[in-house]
VEXDOTOR-350205 format. One record per residue (C-alpha): x, y, z. Coordinates in Angstrom, 3 decimals, m for minus. Each point is the difference from the previous one (the first is absolute). Layout:
(r (X,Y,Z))
...
END
This chain:
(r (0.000,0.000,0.000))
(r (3.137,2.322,0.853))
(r (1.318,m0.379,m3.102))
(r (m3.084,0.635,m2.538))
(r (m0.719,3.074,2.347))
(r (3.924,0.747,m0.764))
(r (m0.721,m0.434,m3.659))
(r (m2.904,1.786,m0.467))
(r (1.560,3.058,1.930))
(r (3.036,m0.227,m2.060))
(r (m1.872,m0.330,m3.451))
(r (m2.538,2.428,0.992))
(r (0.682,2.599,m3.214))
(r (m0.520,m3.736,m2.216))
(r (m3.478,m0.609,1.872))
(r (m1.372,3.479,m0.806))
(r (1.361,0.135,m3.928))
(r (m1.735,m3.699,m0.293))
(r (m3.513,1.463,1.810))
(r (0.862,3.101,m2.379))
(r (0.147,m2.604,m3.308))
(r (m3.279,m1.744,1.132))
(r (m1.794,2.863,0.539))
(r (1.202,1.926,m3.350))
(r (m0.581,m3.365,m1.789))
(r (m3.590,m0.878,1.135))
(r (m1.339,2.569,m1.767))
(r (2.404,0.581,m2.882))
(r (m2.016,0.986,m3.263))
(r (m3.364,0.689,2.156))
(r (m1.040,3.232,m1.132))
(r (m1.333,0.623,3.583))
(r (3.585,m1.383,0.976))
(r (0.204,0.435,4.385))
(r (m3.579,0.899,m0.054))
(r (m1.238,m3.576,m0.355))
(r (1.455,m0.886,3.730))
(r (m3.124,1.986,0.953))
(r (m2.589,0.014,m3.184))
(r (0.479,m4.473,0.965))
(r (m1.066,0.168,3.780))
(r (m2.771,2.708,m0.923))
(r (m1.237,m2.247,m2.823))
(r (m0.185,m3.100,2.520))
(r (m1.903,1.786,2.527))
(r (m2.248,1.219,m2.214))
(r (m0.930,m3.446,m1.094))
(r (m0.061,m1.513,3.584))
(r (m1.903,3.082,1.192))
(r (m3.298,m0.541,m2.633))
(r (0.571,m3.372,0.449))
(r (m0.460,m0.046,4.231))
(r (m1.726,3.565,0.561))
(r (m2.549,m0.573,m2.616))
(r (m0.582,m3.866,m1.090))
(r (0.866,m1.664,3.283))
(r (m0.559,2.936,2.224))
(r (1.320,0.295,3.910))
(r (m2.253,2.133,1.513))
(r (1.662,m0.292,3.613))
(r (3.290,2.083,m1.534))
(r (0.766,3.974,m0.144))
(r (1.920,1.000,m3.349))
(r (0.282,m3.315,m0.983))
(r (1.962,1.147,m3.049))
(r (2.566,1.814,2.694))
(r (m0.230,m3.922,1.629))
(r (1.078,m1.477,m3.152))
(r (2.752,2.477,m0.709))
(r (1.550,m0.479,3.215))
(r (0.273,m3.427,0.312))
(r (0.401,m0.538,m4.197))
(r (2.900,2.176,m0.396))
(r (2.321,m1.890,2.496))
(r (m0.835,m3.255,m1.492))
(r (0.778,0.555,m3.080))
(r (3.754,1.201,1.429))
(r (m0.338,m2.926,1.776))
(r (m0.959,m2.719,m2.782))
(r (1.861,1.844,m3.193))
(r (3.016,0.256,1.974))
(r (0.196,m3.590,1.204))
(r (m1.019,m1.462,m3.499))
(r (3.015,1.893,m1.767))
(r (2.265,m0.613,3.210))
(r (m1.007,m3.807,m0.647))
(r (1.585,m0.280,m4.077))
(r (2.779,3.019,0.761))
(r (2.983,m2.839,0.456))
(r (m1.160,m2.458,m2.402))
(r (m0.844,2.762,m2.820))
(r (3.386,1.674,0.561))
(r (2.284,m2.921,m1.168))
(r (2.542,2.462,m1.609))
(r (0.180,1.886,3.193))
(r (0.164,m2.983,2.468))
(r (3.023,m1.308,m1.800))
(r (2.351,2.636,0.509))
(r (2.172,m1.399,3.253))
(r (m0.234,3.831,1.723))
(r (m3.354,0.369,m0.560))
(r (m2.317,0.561,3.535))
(r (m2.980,m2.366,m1.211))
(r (m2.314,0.487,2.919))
(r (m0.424,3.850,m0.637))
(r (m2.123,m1.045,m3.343))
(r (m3.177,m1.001,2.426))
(r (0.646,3.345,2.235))
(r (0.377,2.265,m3.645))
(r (m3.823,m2.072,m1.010))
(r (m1.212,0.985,3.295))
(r (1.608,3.846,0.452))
(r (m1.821,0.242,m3.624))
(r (m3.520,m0.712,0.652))
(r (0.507,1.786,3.329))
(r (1.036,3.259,m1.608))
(r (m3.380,m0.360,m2.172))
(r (m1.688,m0.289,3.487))
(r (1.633,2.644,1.656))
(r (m0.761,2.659,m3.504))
(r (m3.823,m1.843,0.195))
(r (m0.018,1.299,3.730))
(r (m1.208,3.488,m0.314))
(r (m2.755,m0.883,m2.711))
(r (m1.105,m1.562,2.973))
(r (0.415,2.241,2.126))
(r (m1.520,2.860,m2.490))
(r (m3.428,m2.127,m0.124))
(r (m0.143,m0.195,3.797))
(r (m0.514,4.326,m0.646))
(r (m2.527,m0.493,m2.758))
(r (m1.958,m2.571,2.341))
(r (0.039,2.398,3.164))
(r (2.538,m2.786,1.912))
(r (3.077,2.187,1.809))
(r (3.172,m1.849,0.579))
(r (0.322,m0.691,4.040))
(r (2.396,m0.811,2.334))
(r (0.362,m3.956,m1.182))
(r (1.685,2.291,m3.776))
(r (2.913,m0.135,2.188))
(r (0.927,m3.848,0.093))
(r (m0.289,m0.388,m3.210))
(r (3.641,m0.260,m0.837))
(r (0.098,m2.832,2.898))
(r (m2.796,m2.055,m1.692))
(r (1.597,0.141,m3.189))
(r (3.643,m0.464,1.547))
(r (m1.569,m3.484,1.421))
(r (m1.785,m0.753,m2.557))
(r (3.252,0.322,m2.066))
(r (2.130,m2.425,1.922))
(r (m2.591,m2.339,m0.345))
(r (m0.854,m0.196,m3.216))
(r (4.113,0.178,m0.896))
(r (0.228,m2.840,2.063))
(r (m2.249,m1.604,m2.326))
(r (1.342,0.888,m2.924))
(r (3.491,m1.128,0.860))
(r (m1.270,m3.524,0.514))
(r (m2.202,m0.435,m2.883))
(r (2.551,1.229,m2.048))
(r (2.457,m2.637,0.381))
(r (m2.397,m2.554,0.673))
(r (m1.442,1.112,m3.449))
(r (3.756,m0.423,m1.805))
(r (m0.309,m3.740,0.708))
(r (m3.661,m0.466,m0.310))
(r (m1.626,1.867,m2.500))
(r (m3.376,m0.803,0.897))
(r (m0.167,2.435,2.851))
(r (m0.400,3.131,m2.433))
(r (m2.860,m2.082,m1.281))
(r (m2.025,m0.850,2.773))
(r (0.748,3.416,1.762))
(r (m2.129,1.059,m2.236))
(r (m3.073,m1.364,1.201))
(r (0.776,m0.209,3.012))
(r (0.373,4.050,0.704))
(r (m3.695,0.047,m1.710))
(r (m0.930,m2.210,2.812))
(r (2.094,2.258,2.794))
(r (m1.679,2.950,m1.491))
(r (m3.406,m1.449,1.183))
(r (0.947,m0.793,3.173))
(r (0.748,3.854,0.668))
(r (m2.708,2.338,1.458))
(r (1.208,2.216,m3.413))
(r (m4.067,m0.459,m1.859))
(r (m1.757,m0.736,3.008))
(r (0.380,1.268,3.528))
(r (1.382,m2.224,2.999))
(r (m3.108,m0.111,1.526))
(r (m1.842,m1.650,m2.849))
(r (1.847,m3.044,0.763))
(r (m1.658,m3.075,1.724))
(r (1.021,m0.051,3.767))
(r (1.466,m3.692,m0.377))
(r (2.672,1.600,m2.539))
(r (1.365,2.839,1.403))
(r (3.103,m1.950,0.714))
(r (0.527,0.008,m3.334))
(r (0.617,3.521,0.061))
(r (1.963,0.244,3.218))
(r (2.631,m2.945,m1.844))
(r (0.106,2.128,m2.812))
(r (3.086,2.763,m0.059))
(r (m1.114,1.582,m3.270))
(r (m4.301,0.042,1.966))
(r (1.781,1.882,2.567))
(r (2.047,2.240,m1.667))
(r (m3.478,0.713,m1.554))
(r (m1.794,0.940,2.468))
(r (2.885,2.329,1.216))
(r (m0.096,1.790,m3.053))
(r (m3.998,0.663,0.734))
(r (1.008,1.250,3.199))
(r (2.048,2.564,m1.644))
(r (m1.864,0.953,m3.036))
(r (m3.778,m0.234,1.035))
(r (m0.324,0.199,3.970))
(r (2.883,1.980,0.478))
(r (1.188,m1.611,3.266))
(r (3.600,m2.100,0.946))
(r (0.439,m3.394,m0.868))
(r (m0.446,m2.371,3.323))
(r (3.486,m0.786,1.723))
(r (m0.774,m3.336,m0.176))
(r (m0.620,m0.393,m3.446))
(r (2.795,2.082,m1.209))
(r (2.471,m2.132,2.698))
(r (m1.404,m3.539,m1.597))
(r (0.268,1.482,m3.520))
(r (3.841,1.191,0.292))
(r (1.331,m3.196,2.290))
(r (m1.725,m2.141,m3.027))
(r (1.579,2.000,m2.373))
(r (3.503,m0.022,1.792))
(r (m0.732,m4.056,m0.370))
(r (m0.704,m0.057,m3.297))
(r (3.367,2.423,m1.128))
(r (2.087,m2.319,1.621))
(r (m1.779,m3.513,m1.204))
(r (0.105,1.753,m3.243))
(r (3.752,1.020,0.054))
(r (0.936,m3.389,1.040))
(r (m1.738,m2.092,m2.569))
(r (1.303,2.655,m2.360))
(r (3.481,m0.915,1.233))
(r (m0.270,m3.736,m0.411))
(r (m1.008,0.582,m3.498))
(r (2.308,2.673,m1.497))
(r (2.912,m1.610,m0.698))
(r (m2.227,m2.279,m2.609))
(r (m1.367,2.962,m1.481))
(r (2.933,0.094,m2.703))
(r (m0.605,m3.540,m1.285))
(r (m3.887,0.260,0.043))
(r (m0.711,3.214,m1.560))
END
């Protein structure tokens, strides 16, 4: 763990001219170009708002199109960033090969990517809050924490199913479907409170649930996260760096041949 935090420190100017390339390259020959990484989230919510608001209407929820931008804008950080982190080693064979090459700062570039997208996405949210007659509150302030946890964790992620994914190449496959699935299991279209007493523990088990509902805190009702929550949330995502940075370590010297 020392040493990747070593690396990544010392290649620091690399990381940012890589998240630089991605970004430039994403939208390169868009006529919009950089205004996509909000015209795409605004598009999304649109869709999910006349779908939910209008067809298959909650009636117990306040601004539910504020709801769906608070807890929709995370995820898709959350499930772009871990579905590029998941191909970044095995799509960069040319890079991998090179003997001085750092190959665990591909997943962080995937993941600083989508999270600048976030981050510029941010005060479009913000903005609507205005337009809706919702004022930022005191919980505005630990938003940098909530994403700062919910960095670690899904990094943690992504290191593992990166080099997991070098040596089986189903996993980019069957992530897939199975973030469609972990998108349904977050309160993001429906509020906590909608679900069935005998499954709330799915919720509680669920980091990304969590992380969620802290984001509602923030956005809609203004107020802190819980302690609790935000304790459970970081020590998981503590875990999950260093399970993630290990498993990452017993694959990388393979990563050569396999790629």
């Amino acid at each position: 763990m020392r040493r990747n935090i070593y690396e990544i420190w010392r290649y620091r100017a690399l990381i940012w001219a890589l998240v630089g390339r991605h970004l430039n390259a994403r939208y390169r020959g868009s006529f919009l170009g950089f205004i996509w990484s909000f015209l795409n989230p605004l598009c999304l919510i649109a869709v999910y708002s006349l779908v939910f608001q209008y067809y298959i209407r909650f009636q117990d929820v306040e601004h539910y199109t504020l709801f769906l931008f608070a807890g929709l804008l995370p995820w898709i950080w959350f499930s772009s960033g871990l579905i590029e982190a998941t191909g970044s080693i095995s799509a960069s064979g040319s890079l991998i090969t090179k003997a001085m090459f750092p190959p665990h700062i591909l997943p962080l570039v995937s993941v600083l990517t989508n999270l600048i997208n976030f981050l510029f996405a941010v005060p479009l949210l913000v903005g609507f809050m205005f337009i809706v007659g919702v004022l930022p509150g005191v919980g505005f302030f630990m938003l940098p924490v909530v994403i700062l946890i919910e960095l670690l964790f899904l990094l943690g992620l992504s290191l593992a199913l990166s080099a997991l994914n070098v040596r089986y190449r189903d996993i980019q496959h069957i992530l897939g479907n199975l973030m469609t699935l972990w998108f349904f299991l977050c309160p993001i279209i429906y509020p906590a409170g909608n679900v069935p007493e005998r499954f709330r523990l799915s919720l509680t088990l669920n980091p990304v649930a969590v992380f969620t509902q802290m984001y509602h805190n923030i956005f809609i009702e203004g107020t802190l996260p819980g302690l609790r929550p935000l304790l459970i949330t970081f020590g998981v995502s503590c875990i999950t760096l260093c399970v993630g940075n290990w498993i990452f370590n017993r694959y990388r010297e393979e990563f050569a041949e396999l790629v």
